[in-house]
C-alpha positions as CSV (number, residue, x, y, z in Angstrom):
1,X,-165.8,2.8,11.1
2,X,-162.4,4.0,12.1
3,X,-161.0,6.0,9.4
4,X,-157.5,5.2,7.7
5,X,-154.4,7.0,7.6
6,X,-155.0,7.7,3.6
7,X,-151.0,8.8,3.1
8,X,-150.0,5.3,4.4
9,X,-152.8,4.0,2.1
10,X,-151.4,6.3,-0.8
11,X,-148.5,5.3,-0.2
12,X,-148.9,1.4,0.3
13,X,-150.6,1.6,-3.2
14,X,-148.2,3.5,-4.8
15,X,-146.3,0.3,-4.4
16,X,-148.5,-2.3,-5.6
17,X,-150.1,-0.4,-7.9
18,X,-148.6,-2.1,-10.9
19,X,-148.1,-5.8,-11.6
20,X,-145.6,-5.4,-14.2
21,X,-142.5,-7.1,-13.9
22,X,-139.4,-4.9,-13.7
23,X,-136.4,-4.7,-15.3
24,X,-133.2,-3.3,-14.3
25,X,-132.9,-1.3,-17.7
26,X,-133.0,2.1,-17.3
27,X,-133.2,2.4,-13.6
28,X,-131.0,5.8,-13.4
29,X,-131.3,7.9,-10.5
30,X,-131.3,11.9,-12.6
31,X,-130.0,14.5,-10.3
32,X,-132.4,16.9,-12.0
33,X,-134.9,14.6,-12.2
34,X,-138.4,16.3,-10.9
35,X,-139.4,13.5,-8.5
36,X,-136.7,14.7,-6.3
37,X,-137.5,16.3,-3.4
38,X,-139.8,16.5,-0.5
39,X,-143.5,15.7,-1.2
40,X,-146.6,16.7,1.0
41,X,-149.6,14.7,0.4
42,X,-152.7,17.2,-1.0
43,X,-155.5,14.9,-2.0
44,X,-156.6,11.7,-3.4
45,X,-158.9,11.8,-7.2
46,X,-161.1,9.0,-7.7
47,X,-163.6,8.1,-10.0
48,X,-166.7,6.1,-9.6
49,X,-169.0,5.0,-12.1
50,X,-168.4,8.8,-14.5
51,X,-168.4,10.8,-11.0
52,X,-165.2,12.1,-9.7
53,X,-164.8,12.3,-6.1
54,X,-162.0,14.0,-4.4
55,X,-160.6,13.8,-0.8
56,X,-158.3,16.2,0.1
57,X,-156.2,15.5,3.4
58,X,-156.6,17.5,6.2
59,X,-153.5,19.6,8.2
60,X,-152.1,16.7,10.1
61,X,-151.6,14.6,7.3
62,X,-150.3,16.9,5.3
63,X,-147.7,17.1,7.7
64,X,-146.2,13.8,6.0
65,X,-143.3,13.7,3.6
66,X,-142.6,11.9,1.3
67,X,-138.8,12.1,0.4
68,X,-136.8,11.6,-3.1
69,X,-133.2,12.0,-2.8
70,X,-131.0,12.5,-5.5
71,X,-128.8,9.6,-4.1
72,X,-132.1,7.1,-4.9
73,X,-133.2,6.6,-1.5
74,X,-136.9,7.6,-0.2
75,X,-137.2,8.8,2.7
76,X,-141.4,8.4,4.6
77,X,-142.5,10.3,7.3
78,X,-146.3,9.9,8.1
79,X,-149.1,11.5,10.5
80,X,-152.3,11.2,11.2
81,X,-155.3,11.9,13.3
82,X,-156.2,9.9,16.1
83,X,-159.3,9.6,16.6
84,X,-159.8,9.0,20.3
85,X,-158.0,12.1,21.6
86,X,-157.5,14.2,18.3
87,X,-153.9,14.1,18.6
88,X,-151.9,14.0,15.8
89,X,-149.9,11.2,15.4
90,X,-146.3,10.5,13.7
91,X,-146.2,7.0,12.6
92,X,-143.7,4.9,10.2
93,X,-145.9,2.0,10.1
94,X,-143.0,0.1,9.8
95,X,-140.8,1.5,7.1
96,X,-137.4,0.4,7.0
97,X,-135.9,2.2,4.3
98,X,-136.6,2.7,0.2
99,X,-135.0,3.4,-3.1
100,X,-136.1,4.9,-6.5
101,X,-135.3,4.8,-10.2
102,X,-136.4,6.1,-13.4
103,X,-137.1,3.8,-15.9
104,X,-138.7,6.1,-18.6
105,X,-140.5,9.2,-18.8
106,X,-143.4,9.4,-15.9
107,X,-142.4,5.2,-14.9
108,X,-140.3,4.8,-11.6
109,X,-139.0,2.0,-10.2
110,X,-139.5,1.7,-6.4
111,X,-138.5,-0.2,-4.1
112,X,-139.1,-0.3,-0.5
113,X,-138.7,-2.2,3.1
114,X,-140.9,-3.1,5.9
115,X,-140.9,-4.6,9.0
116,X,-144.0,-7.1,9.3
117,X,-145.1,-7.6,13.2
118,X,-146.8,-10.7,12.1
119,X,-143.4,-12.1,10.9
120,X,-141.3,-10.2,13.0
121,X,-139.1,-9.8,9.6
122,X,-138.6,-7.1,7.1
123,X,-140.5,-7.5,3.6
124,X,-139.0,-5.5,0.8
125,X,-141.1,-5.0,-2.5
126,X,-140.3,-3.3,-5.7
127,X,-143.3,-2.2,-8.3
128,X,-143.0,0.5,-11.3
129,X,-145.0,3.2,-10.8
130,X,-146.4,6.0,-13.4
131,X,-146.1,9.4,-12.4
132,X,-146.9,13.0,-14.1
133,X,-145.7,16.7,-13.2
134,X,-148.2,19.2,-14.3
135,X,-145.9,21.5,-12.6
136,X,-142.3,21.3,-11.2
137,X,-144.2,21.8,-7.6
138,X,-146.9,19.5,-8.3
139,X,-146.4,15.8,-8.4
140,X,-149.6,13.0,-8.8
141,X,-149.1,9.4,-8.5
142,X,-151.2,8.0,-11.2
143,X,-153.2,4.7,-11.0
144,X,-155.0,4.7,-13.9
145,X,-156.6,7.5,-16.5
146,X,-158.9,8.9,-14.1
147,X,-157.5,8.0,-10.3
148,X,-154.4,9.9,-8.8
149,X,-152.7,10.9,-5.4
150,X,-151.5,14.5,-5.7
151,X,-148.2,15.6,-3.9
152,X,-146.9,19.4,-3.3
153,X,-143.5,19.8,-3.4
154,X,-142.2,21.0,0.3
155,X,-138.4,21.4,-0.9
């Protein structure tokens, strides 16, 4: 089975990881907010039936940013391993560009472009997401109680 870029995976999810519908209420972009900044990808918490399970992302992926400016664009840069050579690989997978807002405390409101090869057009989305800070360096994208992405700050 080949094995996934999980950051891209992390990241796809952060986006459709809520089905609420958004509202432009509250969608300021802070300049001290603690979302901005540049984000490394550390691991991925999951929990199956009671039994956490954690994967932590090896040193090419963490090469990946993930960027919140204070101007309310996101910036993505992603790696990962490929498997045939063991290079490691930068790839956009597509993303176009990307903007954030806070909507309350720990709810964002993102919103991001792709370009689809199917289509050959880009494909913008927009989803609220919850995220916590246990520290000002330490950012997790949460999916539920149990199930996160967890994010070191770079910068």
């Amino acid at each position: 089975m080949k094995k996934l870029n999980l950051f891209m995976c992390v990241v796809l999810a952060l986006l459709i990881v809520s089905c609420s519908k958004d509202s432009d209420d509250n969608n300021d972009v802070a300049g001290d907010d603690l979302i901005i900044g540049v984000w490394k990808p550390v691991k991925d918490v999951w929990t199956y039936d009671g039994v956490s399970e954690e994967y932590a992302y090896n040193t090419c992926e963490q090469k990946s940013r993930l960027t919140f400016e204070g101007n309310g664009n996101i910036k993505i840069l992603s790696f990962y391993d490929d498997e045939d050579n063991g290079n490691c690989i930068e790839d956009n997978f597509g993303f176009v560009s990307g903007s954030w807002g806070k909507i309350s405390e720990g709810k964002y409101k993102v919103t991001t472009t792709y370009y689809n090869e199917d289509t050959k057009k880009n494909e913008t989305e927009t989803e609220t997401i919850s995220i916590s800070f246990p520290t000002s360096n330490t950012m997790r994208v949460l999916y539920d109680a149990t199930d996160y992405s967890e994010y070191s700050r770079v910068q």
